[in-house]
MIKOL-238420 format. One line per 5 residues: number of its first residue (from 1); their letters; for each residue x, y, z of N, C-alpha, C. Coordinates in steps of 0.02 Angstrom, whole numbers, plus 50000, padded with zeros to 5 digits. Example, Ala and Ser with C-alpha at 12.3 -4.5 7.8 and 13.67 -1.06 7.14 Angstrom:
REM residues 2
1	as	50660:49716:50390:50615:49775:50390:50660:49835:50390 ~ 50642:49888:50354:50684:49947:50357:50645:50002:50394
REM end
This chain:
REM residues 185
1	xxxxx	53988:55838:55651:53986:55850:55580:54031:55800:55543 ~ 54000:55780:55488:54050:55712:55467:54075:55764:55398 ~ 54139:55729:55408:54205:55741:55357:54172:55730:55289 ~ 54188:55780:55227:54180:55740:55167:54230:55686:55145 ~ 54209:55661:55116:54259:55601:55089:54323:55612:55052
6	xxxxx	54357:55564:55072:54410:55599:55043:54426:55558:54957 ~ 54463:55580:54927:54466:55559:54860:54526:55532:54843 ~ 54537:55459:54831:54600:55420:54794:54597:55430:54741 ~ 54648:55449:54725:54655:55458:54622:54711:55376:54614 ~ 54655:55322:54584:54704:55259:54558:54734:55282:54487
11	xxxxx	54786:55256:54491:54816:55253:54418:54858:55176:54397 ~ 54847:55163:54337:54857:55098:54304:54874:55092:54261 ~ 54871:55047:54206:54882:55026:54139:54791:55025:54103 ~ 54796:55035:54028:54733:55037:54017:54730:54976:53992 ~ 54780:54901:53988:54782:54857:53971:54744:54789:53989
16	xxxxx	54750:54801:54051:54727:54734:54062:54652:54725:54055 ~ 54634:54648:54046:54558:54641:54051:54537:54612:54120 ~ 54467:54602:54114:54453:54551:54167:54484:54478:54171 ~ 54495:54458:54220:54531:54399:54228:54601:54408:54221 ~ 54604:54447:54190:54701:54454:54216:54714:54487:54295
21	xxxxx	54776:54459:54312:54799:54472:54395:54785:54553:54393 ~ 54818:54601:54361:54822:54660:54359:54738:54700:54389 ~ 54723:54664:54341:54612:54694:54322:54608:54662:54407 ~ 54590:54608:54417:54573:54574:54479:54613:54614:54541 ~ 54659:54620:54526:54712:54672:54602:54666:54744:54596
26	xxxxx	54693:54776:54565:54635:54856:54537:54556:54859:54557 ~ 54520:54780:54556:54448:54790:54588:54432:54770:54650 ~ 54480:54736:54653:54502:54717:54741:54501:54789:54791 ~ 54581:54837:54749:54582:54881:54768:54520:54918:54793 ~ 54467:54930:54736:54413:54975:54719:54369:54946:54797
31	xxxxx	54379:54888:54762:54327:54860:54849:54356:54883:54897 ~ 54407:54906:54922:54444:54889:54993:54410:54956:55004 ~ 54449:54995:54953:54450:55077:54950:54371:55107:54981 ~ 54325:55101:54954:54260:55106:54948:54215:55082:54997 ~ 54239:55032:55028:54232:55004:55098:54269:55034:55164
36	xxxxx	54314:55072:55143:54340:55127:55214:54308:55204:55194 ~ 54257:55183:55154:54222:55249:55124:54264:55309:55087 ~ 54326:55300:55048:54340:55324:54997:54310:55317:54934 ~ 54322:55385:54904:54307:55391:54823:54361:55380:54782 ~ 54338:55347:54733:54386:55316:54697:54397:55384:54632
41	xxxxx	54445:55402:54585:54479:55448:54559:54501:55418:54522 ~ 54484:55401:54435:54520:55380:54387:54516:55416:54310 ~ 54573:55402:54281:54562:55404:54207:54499:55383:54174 ~ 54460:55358:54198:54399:55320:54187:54396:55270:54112 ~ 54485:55244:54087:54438:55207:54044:54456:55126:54058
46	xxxxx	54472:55115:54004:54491:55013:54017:54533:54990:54066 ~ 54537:54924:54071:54604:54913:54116:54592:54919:54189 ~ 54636:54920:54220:54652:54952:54275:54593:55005:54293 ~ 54590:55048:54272:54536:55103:54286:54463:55075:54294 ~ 54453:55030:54236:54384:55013:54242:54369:54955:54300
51	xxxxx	54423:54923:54327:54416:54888:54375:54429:54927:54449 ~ 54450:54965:54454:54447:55009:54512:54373:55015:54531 ~ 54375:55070:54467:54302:55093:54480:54259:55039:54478 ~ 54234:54978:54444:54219:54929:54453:54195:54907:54523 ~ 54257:54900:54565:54265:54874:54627:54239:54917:54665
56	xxxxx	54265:54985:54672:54216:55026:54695:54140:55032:54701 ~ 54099:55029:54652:54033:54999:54640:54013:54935:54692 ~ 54044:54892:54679:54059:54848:54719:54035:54828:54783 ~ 54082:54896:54807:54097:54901:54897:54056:54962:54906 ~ 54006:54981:54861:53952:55030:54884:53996:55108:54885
61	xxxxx	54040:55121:54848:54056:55183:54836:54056:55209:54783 ~ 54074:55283:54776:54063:55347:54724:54128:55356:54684 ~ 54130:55341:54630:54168:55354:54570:54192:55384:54529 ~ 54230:55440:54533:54234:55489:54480:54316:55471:54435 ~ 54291:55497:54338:54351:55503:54306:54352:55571:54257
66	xxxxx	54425:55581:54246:54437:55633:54223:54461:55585:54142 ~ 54451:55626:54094:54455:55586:54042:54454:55668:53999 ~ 54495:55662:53924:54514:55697:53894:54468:55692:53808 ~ 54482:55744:53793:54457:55748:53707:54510:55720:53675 ~ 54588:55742:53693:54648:55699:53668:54628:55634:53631
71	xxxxx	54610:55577:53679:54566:55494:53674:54483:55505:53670 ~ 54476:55468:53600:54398:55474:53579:54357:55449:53613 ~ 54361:55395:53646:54323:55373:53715:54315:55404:53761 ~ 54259:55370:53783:54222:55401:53851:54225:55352:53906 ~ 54202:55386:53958:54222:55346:54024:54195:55273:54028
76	xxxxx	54209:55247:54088:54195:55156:54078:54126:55174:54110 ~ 54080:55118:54103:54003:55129:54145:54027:55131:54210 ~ 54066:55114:54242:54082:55098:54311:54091:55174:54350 ~ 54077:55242:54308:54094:55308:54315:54041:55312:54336 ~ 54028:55379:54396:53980:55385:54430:53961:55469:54388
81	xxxxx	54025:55503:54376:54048:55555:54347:54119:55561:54328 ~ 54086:55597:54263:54151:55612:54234:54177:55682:54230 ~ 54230:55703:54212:54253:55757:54192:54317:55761:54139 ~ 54283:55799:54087:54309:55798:54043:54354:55849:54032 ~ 54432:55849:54011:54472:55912:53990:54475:55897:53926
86	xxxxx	54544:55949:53916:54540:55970:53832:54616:55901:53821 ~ 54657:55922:53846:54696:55910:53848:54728:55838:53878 ~ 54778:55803:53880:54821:55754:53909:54850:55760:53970 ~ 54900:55814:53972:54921:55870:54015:54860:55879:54087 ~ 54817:55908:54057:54770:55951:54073:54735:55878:54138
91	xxxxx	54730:55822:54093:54690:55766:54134:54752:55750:54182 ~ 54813:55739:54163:54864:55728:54206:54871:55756:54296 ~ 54862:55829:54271:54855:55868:54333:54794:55865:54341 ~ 54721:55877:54323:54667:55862:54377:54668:55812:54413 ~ 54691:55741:54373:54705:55684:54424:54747:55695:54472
96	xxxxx	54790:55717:54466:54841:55750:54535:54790:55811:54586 ~ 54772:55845:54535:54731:55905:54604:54682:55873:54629 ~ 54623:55825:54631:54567:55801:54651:54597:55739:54699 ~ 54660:55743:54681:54666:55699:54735:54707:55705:54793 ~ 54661:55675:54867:54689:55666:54928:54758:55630:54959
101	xxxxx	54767:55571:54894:54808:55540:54904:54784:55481:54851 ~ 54848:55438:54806:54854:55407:54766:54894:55338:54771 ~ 54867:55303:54730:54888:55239:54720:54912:55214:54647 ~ 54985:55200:54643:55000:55188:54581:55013:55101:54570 ~ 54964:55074:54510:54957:54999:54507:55000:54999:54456
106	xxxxx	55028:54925:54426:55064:54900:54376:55025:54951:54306 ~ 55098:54961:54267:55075:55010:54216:55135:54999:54169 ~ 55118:55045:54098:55150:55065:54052:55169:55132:54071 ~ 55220:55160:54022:55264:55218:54029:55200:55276:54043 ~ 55144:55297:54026:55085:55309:54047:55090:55338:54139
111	xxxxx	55088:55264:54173:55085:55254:54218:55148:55296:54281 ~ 55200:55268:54224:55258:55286:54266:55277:55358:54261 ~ 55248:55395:54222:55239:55460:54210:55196:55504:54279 ~ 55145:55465:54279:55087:55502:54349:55108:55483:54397 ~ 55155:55422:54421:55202:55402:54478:55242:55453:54476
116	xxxxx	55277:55470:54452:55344:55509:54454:55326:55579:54471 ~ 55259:55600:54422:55245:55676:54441:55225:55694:54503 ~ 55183:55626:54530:55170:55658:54610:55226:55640:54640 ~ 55273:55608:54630:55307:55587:54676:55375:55649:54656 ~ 55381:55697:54616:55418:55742:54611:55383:55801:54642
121	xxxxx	55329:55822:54648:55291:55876:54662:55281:55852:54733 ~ 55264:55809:54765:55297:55788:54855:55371:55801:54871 ~ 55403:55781:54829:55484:55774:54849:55502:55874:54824 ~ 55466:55890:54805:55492:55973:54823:55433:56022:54836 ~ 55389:55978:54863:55329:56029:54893:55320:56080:54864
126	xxxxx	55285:56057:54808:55243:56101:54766:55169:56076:54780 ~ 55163:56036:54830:55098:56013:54841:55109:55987:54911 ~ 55029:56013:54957:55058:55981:55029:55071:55907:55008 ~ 55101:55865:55087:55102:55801:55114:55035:55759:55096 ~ 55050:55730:55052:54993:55656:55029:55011:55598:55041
131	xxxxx	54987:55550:55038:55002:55467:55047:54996:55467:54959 ~ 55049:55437:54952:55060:55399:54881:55100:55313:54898 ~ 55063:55295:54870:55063:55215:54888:55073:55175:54794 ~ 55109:55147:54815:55117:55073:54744:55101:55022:54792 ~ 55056:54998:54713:55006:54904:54720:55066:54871:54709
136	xxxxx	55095:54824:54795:55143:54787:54760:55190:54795:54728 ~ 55232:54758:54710:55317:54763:54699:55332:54765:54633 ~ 55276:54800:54595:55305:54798:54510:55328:54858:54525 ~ 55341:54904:54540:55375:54975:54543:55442:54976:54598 ~ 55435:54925:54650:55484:54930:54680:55562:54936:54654
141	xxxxx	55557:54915:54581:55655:54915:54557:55664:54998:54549 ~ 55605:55020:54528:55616:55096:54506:55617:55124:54564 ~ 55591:55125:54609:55597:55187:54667:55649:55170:54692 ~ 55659:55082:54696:55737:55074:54739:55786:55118:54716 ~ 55781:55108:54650:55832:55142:54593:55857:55225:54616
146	xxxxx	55785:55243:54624:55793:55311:54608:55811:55333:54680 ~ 55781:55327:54747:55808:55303:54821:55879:55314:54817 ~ 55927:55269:54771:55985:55272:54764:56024:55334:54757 ~ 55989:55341:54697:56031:55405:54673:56013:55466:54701 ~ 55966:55458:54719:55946:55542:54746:56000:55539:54829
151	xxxxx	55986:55500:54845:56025:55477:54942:56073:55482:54937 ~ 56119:55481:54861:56183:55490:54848:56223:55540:54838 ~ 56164:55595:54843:56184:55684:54809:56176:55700:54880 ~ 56218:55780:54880:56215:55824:54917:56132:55862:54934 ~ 56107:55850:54859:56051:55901:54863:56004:55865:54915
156	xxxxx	55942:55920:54933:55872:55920:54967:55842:55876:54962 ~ 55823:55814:54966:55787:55758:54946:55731:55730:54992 ~ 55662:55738:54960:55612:55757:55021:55622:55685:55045 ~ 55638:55620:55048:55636:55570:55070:55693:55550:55119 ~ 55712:55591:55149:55768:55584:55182:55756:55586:55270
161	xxxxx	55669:55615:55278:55665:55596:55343:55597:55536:55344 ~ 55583:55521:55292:55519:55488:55280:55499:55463:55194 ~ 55481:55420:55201:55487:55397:55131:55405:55424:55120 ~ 55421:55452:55026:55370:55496:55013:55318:55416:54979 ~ 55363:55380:54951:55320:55315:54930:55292:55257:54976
166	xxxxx	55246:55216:54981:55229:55172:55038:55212:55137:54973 ~ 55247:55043:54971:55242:55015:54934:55192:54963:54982 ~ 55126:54951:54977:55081:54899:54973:55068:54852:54973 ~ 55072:54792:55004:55080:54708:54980:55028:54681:54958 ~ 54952:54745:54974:54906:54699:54945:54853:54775:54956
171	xxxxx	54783:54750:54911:54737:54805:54903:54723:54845:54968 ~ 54719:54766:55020:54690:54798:55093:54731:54846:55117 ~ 54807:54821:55103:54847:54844:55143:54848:54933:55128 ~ 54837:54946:55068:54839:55007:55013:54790:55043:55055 ~ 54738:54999:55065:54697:55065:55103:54686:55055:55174
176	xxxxx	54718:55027:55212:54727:55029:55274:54775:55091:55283 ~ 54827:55109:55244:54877:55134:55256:54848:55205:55253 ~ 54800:55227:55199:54767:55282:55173:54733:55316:55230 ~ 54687:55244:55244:54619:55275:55306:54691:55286:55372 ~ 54717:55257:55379:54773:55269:55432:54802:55362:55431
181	xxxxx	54826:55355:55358:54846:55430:55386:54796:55485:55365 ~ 54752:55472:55356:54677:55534:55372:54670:55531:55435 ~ 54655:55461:55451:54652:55476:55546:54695:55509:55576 ~ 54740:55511:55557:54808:55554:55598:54806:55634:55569 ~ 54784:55649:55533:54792:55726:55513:54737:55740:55532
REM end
């Protein structure tokens, strides 16, 4: 009996276009992703998102975004399906619940918001064990940062026998690491 697929929720900046490094890394991603037969999981609109999913298409895979009434737009064509909430909030956490495990690319405060929430809701298990992965070393000053201070307290700190973040050097690597720990669970 074959497994259903499992679901990456990408998250990005809604900034970039095509031809910028950012857009081009994000559809790379989408390809890699989609080619170890993951579903790709986005905000579904510009940027980053639309090149995921983009790339996904791509590499012959299934696309879904969660997208809000909050923003008057609708998803990018590159959406296979969408789902729509009411709320900001509301899209925040479906992108967190639909997903198996996540990838956070170069972003605005946006970005660093849906980094932090899964990576707080792992670090006190309010949600099982996921792979959360950053594209590359634009996030690396912040987790170093935060690494610091948390390793520095007395308190519980889920990263203390295993790091809850896996930073990426490249799209492949993002989902090598992914299909890696599905195989193992």
């Amino acid at each position: 009996m074959k497994r259903p697929a499992k679901i990456i929720t990408v998250f990005g900046s809604s900034r970039p276009r095509e031809g910028d490094a950012h857009y081009d890394q994000a559809q790379a991603l989408g390809v890699a992703l989609a080619e170890k037969g993951l579903v790709i999981c986005s905000g579904g609109y510009t940027g980053v998102m639309e090149a995921v999913s983009r790339g996904a298409k791509q590499g012959g895979g299934r696309t879904l975004a969660v997208t809000t009434k909050f923003f008057k737009s609708r998803a990018n064509r590159w959406v296979d399906e969408e789902v729509r909430v009411k709320t900001w909030q509301d899209r925040l956490f479906e992108l967190v619940k639909r997903g198996h495990g996540y990838v956070t690319c170069p972003g605005g405060t946006g970005t660093l918001v849906e980094l932090a929430v899964v990576w707080e809701m792992l670090n006190k298990g309010t949600m099982s064990r996921k792979p959360l992965v950053v594209l590359g070393d634009f996030w690396q000053p912040v987790i170093e940062r935060v690494r610091e201070v948390e390793l520095g307290h007395s308190s519980r700190w889920g990263e203390r026998g295993e790091p809850l973040v896996y930073v990426a050097s490249s799209p492949a690597d993002a989902a090598t690491y992914l299909t890696e720990h599905f195989e193992l669970r």
